[in-house]
C-alpha positions as a printed NumPy array, in Angstrom:
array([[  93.164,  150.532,  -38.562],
       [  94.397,  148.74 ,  -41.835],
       [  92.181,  147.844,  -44.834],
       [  92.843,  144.947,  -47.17 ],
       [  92.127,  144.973,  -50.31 ],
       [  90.019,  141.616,  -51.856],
       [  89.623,  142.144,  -55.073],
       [  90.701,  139.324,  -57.124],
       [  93.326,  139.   ,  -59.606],
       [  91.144,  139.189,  -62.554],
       [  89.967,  142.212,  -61.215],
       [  92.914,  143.955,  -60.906],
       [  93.414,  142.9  ,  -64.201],
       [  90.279,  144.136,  -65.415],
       [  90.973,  147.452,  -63.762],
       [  94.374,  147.682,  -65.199],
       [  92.929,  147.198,  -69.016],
       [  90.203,  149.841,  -68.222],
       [  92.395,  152.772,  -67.483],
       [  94.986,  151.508,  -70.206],
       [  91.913,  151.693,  -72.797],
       [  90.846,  155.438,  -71.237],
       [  94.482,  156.774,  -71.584],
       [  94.63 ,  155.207,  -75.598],
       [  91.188,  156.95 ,  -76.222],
       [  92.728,  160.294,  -74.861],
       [  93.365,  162.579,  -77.479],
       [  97.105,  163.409,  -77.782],
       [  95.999,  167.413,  -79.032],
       [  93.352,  168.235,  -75.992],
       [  91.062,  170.94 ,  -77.402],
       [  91.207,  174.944,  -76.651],
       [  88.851,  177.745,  -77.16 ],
       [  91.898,  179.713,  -78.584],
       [  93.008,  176.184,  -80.695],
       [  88.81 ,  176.196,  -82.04 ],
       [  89.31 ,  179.946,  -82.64 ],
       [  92.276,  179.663,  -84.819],
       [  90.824,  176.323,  -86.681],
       [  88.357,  178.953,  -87.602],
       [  90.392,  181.525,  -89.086],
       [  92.246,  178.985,  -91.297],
       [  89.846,  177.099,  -92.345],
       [  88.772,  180.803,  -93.846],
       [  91.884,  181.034,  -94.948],
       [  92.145,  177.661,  -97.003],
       [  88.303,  177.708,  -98.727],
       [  89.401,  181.959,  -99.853],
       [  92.889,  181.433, -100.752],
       [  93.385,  177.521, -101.871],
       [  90.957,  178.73 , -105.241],
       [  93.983,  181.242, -106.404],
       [  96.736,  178.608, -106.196],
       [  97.267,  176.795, -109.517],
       [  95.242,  173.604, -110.432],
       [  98.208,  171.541, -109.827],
       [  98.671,  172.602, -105.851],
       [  96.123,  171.765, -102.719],
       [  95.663,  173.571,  -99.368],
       [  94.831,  170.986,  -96.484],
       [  93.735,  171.51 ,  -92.691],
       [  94.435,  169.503,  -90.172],
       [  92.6  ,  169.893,  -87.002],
       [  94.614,  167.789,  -84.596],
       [  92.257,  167.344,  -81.743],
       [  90.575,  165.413,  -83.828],
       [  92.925,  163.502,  -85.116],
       [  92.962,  160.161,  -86.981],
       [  90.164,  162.353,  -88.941],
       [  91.274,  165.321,  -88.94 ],
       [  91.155,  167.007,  -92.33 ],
       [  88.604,  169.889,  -91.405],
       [  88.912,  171.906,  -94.508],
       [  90.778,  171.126,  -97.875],
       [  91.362,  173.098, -101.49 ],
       [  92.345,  171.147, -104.761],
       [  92.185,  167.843, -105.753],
       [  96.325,  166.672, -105.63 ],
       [  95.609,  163.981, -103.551],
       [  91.936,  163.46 , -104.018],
       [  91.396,  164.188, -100.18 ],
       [  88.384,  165.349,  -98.571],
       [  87.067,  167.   ,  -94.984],
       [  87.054,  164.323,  -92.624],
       [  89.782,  162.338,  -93.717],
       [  92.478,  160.924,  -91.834],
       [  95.79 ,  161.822,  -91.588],
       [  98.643,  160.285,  -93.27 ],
       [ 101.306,  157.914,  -91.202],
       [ 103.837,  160.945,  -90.993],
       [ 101.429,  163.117,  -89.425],
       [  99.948,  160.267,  -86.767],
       [ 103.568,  159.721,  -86.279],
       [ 105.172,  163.24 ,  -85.485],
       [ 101.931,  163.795,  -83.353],
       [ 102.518,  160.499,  -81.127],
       [ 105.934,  160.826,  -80.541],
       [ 105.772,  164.526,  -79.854],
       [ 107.704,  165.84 ,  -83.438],
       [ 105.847,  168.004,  -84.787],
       [ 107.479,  171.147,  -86.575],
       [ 106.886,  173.518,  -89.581],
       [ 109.097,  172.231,  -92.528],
       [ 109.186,  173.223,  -95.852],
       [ 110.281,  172.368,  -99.473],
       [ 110.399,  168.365,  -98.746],
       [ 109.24 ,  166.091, -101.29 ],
       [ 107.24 ,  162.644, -101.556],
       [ 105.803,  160.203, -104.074],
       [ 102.243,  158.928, -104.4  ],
       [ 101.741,  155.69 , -105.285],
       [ 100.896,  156.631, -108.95 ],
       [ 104.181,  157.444, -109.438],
       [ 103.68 ,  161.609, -109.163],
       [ 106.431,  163.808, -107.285],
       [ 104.774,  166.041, -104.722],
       [ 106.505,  169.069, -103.091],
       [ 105.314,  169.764,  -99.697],
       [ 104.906,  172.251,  -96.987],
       [ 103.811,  172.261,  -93.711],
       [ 103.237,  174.508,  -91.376],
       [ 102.491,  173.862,  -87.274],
       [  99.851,  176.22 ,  -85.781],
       [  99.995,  176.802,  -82.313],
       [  97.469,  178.512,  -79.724],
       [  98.843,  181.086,  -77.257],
       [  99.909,  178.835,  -74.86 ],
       [ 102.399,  177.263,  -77.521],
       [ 100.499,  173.791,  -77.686],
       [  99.929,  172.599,  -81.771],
       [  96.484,  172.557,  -82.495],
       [  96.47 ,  172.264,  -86.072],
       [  98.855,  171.947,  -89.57 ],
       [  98.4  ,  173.826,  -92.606],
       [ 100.032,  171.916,  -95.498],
       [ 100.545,  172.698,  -99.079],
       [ 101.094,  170.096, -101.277],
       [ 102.063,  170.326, -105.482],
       [ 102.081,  168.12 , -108.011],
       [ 105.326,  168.65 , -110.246],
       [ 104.449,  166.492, -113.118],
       [ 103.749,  169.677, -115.337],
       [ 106.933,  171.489, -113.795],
       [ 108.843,  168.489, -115.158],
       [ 107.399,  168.06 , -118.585],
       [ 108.004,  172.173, -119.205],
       [ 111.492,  171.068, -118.157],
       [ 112.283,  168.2  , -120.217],
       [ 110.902,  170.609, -122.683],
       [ 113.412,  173.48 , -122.071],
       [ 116.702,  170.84 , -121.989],
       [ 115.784,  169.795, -125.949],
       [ 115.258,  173.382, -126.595],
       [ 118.131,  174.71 , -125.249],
       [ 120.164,  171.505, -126.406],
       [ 121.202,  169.494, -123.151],
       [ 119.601,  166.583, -123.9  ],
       [ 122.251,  163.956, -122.385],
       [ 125.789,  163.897, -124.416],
       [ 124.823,  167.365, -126.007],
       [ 126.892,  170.143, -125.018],
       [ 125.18 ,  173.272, -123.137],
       [ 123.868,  176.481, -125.142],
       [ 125.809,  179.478, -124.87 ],
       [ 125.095,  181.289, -121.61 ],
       [ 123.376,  178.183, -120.049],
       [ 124.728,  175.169, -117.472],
       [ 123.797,  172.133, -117.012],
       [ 123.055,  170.521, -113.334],
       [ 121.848,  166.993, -112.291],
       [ 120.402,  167.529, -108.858],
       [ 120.305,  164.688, -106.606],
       [ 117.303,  162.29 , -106.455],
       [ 116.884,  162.054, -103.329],
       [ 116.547,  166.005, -102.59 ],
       [ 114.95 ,  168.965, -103.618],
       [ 116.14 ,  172.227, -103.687],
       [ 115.07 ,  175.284, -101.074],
       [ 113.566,  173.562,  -98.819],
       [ 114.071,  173.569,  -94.757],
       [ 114.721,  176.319,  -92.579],
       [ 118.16 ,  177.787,  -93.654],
       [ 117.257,  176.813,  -97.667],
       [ 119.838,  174.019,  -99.282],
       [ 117.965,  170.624, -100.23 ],
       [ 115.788,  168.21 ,  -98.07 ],
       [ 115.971,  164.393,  -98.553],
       [ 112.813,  162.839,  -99.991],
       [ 110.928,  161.724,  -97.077],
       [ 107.727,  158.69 ,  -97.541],
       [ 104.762,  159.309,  -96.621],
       [ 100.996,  157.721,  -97.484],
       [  97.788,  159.818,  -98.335],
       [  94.959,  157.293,  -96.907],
       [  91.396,  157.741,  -97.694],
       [  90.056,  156.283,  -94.636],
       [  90.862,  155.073,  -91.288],
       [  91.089,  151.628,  -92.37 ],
       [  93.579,  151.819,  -95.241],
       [  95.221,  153.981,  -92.289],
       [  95.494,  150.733,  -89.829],
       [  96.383,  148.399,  -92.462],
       [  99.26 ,  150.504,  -93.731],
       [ 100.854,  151.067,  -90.312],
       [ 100.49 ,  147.831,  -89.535],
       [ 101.877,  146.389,  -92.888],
       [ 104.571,  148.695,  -92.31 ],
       [ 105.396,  147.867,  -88.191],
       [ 105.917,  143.816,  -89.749],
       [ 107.751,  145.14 ,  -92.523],
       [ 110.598,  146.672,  -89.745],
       [ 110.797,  143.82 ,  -87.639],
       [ 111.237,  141.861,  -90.664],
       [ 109.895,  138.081,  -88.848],
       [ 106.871,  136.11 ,  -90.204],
       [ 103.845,  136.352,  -87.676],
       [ 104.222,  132.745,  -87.172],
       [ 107.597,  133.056,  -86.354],
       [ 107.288,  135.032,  -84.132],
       [ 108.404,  134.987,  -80.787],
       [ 107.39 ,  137.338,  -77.789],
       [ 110.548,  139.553,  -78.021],
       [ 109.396,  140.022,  -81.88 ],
       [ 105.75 ,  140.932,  -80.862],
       [ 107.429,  143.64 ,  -78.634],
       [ 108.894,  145.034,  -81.219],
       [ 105.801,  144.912,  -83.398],
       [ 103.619,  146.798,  -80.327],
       [ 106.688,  149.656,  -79.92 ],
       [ 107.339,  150.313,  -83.162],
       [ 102.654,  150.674,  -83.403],
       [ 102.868,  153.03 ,  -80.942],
       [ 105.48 ,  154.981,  -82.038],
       [ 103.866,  155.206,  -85.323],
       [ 100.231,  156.095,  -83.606],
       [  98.661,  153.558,  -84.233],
       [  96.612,  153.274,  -80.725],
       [  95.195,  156.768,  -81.713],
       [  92.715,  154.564,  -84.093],
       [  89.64 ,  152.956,  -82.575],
       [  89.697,  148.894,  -82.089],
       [  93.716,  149.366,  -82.605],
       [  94.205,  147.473,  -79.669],
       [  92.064,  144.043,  -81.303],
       [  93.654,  144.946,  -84.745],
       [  96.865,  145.035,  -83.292],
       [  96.033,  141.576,  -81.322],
       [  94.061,  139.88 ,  -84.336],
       [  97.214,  140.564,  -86.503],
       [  99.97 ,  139.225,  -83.962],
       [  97.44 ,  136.173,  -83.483],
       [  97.43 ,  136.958,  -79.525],
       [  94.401,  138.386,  -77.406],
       [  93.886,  142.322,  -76.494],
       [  94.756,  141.195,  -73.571],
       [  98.283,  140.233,  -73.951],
       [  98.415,  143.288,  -76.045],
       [  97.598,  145.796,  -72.743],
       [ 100.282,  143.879,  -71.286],
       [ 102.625,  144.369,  -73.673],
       [ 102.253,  147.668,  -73.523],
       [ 102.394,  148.077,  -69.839],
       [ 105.769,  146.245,  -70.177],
       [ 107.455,  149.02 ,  -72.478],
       [ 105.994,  151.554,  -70.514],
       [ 107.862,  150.186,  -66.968],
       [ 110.995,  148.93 ,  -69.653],
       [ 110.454,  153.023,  -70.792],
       [ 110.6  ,  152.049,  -74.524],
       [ 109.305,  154.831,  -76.818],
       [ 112.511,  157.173,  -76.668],
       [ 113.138,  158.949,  -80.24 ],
       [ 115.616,  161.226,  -81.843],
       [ 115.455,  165.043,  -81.774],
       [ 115.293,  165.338,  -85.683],
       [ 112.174,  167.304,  -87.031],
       [ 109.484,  165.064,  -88.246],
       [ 108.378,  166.391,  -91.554],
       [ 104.201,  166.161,  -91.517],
       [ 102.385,  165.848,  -94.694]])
């Protein structure tokens, strides 16, 4: 005996948002006894150790179960972060699309202007899942003035010829040295320190427009696409209310939004290279 099914199409509809709003609340990092156990041992690690680095370097912990906030224990001030924090874009980013790895020696740029050299690396529980990202991060502005201060000392100050038993080298810009697995240089890589889960939105956001490169009321649906994808590649729908954000922005309702995102997921948009995603 056959059974037919009368819902109505709003219903199905209904349904179909529902369990598209349970599997965006998921988190991506589920959480482990051996994952809270090791969260533990770190964050001894960062409150003992972070107060011997030097005043001008900062431990961080990220727990990421709990990610967008999930700075569970931090030492130093470099980027005037504190314990319940979010992450920055990198770090949503590598999470969402599945990236995550231990590099070392890359640098960014905060939006004062100071050069940072980072380090990050991935903890994982005994099962090999990530559940968390210990990340050193120094401020080089002092390293930099002692330099410029050795070059006039030792006389290569630009057009001078080097002292006896010294050379000169301009390193590249867009690198810094011994970083990365097998040493060399690693490009510069941008990333954003946000204070809060807001500033967080906004900037991924600002910067998912920014790639498609079309005025909102310009738009067309193919651009809106685009807008969603590139949202959900960055993490964005990790963040509570992203979905009404995302729809307030793109001047559509949530509604159309769950069905854009059904759409890449049956067009099986999302794919993304194999390189490392550095994570701040």
């Amino acid at each position: 005996m056959s059974t037919t099914d009368h819902r109505r199409p709003e219903e199905e509809v209904d349904g179909s948002i529902a369990r598209r709003s349970r599997l965006l609340a998921s988190p991506l990092v589920a959480k482990s006894v051996d994952g809270e156990r090791l969260i533990a041992v770190f964050t001894q690690l960062v409150e003992s150790l972070g107060p011997a680095l030097p005043p001008t370097s900062e431990l961080v912990l990220h727990d990421l179960s709990q990610l967008p906030n999930s700075i569970v224990a931090v030492s130093g001030d470099v980027t005037g972060r504190k314990v319940g924090d979010p992450a920055t874009d990198m770090l949503l980013e590598a999470v969402s699309r599945g990236r995550l790895g231990t590099r070392l020696g890359y640098r960014t740029t905060l939006p004062d202007g100071r050069v940072l050299t980072s380090s990050t690396m991935v903890i994982d529980d005994v099962a090999g899942r990530p559940v968390a990202a210990l990340c050193i991060n120094s401020d080089l502005a002092v390293y930099e003035q002692m330099h410029a201060v050795a070059v006039t000392m030792l006389g290569l100050a630009e057009g001078a010829p080097p002292a006896a038993g010294t050379s000169r080298a301009t390193p590249r810009p867009d690198t810094v040295a011994g970083g990365g697995a097998a040493g060399g240089t690693v490009p510069a890589v941008r990333e954003t320190f946000v204070r809060d889960v807001d500033e967080l939105a906004s900037l991924l956001l600002h910067e998912a427009l920014d790639e498609v490169g079309v005025p909102v009321e310009l738009m067309r649906k193919k651009h809106k696409l685009q807008v969603v994808a590139s949202l959900r590649r960055r993490g964005l729908f990790l963040l509570r209310d992203a979905v009404e954000m995302t729809a307030s922005t793109l001047h559509v309702t949530r509604f159309t939004i769950y069905n854009y995102l059904n759409e890449l997921d049956s067009d099986g948009d999302g794919a993304d290279d194999t390189s490392p995603t550095p994570i701040p």
